[in-house]
C-alpha positions in Angstrom: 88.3 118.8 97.3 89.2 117.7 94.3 88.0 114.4 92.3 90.4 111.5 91.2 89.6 110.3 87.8 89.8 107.3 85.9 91.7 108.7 82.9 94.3 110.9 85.6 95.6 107.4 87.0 98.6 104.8 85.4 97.0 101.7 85.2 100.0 99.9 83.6 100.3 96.7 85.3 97.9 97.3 88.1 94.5 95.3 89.1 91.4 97.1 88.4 88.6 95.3 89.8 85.0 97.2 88.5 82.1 96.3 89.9 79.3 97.1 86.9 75.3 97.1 87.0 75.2 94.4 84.2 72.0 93.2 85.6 70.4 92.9 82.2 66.8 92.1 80.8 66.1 88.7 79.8 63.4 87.1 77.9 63.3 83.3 77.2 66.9 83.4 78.0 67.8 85.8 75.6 69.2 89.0 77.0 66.5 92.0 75.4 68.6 94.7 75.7 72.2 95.1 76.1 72.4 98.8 77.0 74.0 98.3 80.6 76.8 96.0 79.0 77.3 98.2 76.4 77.6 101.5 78.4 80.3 99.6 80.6 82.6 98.8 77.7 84.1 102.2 77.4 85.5 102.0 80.8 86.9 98.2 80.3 88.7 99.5 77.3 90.3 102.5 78.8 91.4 100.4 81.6 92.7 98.0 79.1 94.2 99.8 76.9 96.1 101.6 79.3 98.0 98.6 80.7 95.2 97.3 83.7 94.7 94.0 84.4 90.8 94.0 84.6 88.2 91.9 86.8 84.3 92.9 86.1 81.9 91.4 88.5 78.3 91.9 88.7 74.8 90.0 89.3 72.3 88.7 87.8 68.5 89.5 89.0 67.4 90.2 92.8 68.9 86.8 94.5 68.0 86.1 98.0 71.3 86.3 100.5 72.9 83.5 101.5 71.0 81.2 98.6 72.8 80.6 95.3 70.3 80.1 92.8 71.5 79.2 89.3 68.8 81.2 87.7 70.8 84.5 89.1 74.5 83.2 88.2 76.5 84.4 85.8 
């Protein structure tokens, strides 16, 4: 079985929708590190700069379901 890659697909003018682990350290509401964000940015690009129209989504800490907390909103 073979694998479908990002960079084999045209993305001109479709929706890409990429879920990311941006779930990021923060310190007195300053993010610490921004390795996760960063290592994500090469596949926004691509998608970008190959034509897609791109959502990212993510979270924001460990929030309990079905209670929105603004300390875990983006």
């Amino acid at each position: 079985m073979s694998v479908i890659k990002l960079v084999d697909l045209d993305l001109k003018g479709k929706r890409i929708f990429i879920r990311a682990d941006l779930n990021v350290p923060i310190a007195d509401g300053k993010v610490t590190s921004d390795a996760r964000i960063t290592a994500s940015m090469a596949t926004i690009k691509h998608c970008l700069e190959r034509g897609g129209k791109v959502m990212v989504t993510s979270h924001l800490g460990r929030p309990e379901e079905g209670v929105w907390s603004e300390e875990n909103s983006l």
